[in-house]
Structures are given as structure tokens and as C-alpha cells.
N, C-alpha and C positions, 0 to 999 in steps of 0.2 A: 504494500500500500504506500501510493507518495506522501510526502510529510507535504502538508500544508506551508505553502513560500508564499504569500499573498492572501489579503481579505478584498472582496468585493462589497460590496453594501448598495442596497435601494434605498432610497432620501427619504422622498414624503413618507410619511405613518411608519418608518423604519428608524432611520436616525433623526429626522426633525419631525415636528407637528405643528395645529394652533389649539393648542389645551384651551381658547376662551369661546372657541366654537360650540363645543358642547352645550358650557353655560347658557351662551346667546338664542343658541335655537332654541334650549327647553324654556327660557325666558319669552318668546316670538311666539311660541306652543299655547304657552298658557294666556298671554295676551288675548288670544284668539279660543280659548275655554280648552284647552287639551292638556290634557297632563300623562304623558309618556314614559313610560319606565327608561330609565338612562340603560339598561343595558338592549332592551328592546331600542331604543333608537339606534345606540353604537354600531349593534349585530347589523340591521337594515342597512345602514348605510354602509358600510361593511360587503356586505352582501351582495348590494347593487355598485358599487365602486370596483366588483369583479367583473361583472357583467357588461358596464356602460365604459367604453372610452373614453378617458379623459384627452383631451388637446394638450400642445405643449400649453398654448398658450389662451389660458378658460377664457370665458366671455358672460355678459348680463344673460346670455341667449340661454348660455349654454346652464349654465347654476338656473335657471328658471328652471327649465326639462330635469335637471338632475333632480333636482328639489320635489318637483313636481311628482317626479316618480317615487321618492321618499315618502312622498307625504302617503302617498294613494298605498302602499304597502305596507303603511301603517294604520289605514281604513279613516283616513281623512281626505274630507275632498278638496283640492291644491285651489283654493279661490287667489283670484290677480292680488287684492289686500295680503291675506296670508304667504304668499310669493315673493311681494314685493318686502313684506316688514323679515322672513327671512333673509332675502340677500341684501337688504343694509347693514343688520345687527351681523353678521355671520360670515362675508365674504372681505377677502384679501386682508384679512389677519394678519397680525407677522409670525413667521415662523418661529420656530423657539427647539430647541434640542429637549429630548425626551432627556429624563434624570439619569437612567441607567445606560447613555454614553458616554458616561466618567471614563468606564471601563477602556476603552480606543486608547486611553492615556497610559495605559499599563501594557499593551501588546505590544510587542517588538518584532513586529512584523510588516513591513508595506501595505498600505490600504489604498485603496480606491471607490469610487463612487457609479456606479452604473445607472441614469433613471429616465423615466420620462418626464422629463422637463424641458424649462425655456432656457437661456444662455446667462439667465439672473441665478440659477443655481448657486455658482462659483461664489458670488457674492455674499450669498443668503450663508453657507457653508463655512466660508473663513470667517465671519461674523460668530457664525457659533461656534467653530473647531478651533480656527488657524489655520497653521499651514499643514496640516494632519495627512492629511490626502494626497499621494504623488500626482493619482488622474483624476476626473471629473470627465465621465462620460454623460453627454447630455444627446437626449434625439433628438432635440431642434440642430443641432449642431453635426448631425452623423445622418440625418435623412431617413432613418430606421430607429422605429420604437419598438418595445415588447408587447407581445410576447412575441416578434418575431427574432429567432435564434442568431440570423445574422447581425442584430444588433450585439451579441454577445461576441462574435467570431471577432469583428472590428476590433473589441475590446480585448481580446486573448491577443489581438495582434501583436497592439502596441504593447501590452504587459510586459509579453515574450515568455511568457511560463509555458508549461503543459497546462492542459484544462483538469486535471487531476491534482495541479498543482493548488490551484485558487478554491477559494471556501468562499461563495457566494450569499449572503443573508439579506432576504427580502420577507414581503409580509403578505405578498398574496402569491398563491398555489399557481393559480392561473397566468397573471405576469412575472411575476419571480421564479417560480421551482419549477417552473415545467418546460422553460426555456432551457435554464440552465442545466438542468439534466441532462437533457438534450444536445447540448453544447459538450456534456458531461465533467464539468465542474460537480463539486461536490458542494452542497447546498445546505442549508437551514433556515427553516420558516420560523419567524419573528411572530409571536399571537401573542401579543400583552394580554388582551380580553378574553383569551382562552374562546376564541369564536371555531378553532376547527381542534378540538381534542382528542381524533379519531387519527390528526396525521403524523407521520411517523417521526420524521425527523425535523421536531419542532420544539423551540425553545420559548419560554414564557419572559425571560428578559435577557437583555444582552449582557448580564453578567456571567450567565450561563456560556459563553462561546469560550470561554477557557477551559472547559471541559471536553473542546475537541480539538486542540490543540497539543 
């Protein structure tokens, strides 16, 4: 088996997030008479963030339709008012690093970034890391997003490892684990929320990845 020479990592809902989202929507919720269990919304959106494409680059259009489909899966009907009072309170948040990537600080290993994003990544990134990261692969920038495999191949390029070599960690099955399998990197699923407990090679926080090391 190769020793692991390189970490990969997915961005959004992996290594960064907006922790005041949550709040704001169940705030917009109740506004409008609903009161949603927080882990029932998490899971949903969750759920449909596998499902729907995101753009590199989101739009008013686009958070309506996502929102929209949020709402309706949670047995609420997505009216213009409730639409519009969620994407004021709720969208382009700023990012902010999850607690448990303290951990990056302790690995003595090369890291990099693989995700679907825009070219503001790099920014968003050193603001919260540094200079942590050798690469910052972005799909605005590479023409190919996931889950298609070739975005990964580009990224094995410039590394220069074997793909047996890198430990890929992302947080969805569908754009993260099922590319990079396929790439055959060796992977690990990111579930804070414990939303898939059934998948194999899955860790509940990333203090855990020094246990595959």
C-alpha cells in the first residue's frame, strides 16, 4: 500500500463555511410562521446541494430555484415574500473556516485544494489559512468541474504524485468520493452532521484524518 505524500481537500462545507446561515434562515422561517427542526433543514439542504449544480459563480436566479426547492421539500410553499426575505438574510455571507481545521497546522504533509468555485477562492482561503496550501485548484479557472474525473486528472498532473499517493477529503459522495475513486486517489468523506452513517470511509471531523496517516 503507498504511504500517503499529499492531502487534497474540497473548500465549501469541507474546510470553510457560513455558520450564520443556518441562524438567518431559521430566523426568515419563523418570520413567515414555520419553525423547522435544524437538523431536518441541515439534512435537506444537504441532500438537494447533491442533487442540484451549483455554478462557479451563484446568482439572485439561481438561490431563488435552490431555495425554492428547499422550501417545497420541507412541505412549505416557496411564496416571492418568503424567497425574497430568505436571500437577503442568508446569501453571500462570508466565509469563515470550520473549528476543526486547526488540525492542517499539525500535518507535515503538502496540501492542496480541489473545488468548484470562482477565482475568489485563493483569497477567501489565505484569509482563513495562509499560505497553507501549495495548489488551489478552482473550475472557473480549469474549465472542468466535479464530479467530472478529468477535473481531478489536471490536478494529479501538476501535483506529480501517483493517484495512490494523495488522500482526497471532501463532503459529498457524489462530487467528492466518487470522482476521486475513480481517479483512484484514496479518499475520505467529511459528514460533520453524520447525514450518511451507512458510508464506509467516512470521518465525522477532521481531527480524525491523522488516523490515516
Amino acid at each position: 500500500m503507498s504511504k500517503i505524500k499529499y492531502i487534497l481537500f474540497d473548500a465549501a462545507n469541507t474546510l470553510i463555511h457560513k455558520p450564520k446561515v443556518w441562524e438567518n434562515m431559521h430566523l426568515s422561517l419563523r418570520k413567515f410562521g414555520f419553525n423547522v427542526p435544524d437538523e431536518l433543514l441541515k439534512r435537506n439542504h444537504k441532500l438537494l446541494s447533491e442533487c442540484l449544480r451549483f455554478p462557479d459563480r451563484t446568482s439572485k436566479e439561481f438561490y431563488k430555484g435552490f431555495n425554492a426547492e428547499l422550501l417545497y421539500s420541507l412541505g412549505i410553499s416557496p411564496s416571492p415574500d418568503l424567497l425574497n426575505e430568505i436571500f437577503s438574510s442568508c446569501t453571500y455571507l462570508p466565509w469563515e473556516k470550520f473549528s476543526d481545521t486547526d488540525i492542517v497546522n499539525s500535518i507535515k504533509l503538502p496540501m492542496g485544494i480541489l473545488s468548484n468555485f470562482n477565482s475568489s477562492l485563493k483569497e477567501i482561503i489565505t484569509k482563513e489559512f495562509g499560505e497553507t496550501f501549495t495548489h488551489i485548484f478552482v473550475s472557473e479557472n480549469y474549465g472542468v468541474a466535479k464530479p467530472n474525473p478529468l477535473f481531478y486528472e489536471k490536478a494529479l498532473h501538476e501535483i506529480g504524485l501517483s493517484p495512490d499517493e494523495i488522500l482526497y477529503i471532501g463532503d459529498s459522495i457524489k462530487l467528492d468520493m466518487e470522482p476521486s475513486i475513480i481517479t483512484n486517489f484514496k479518499s475520505l468523506l467529511i459528514d460533520r452532521e453524520k447525514v450518511y452513517p451507512v458510508y464506509e470511509n467516512r470521518i465525522t471531523s477532521l481531527e480524525q484524518i491523522t488516523l490515516y496517516l
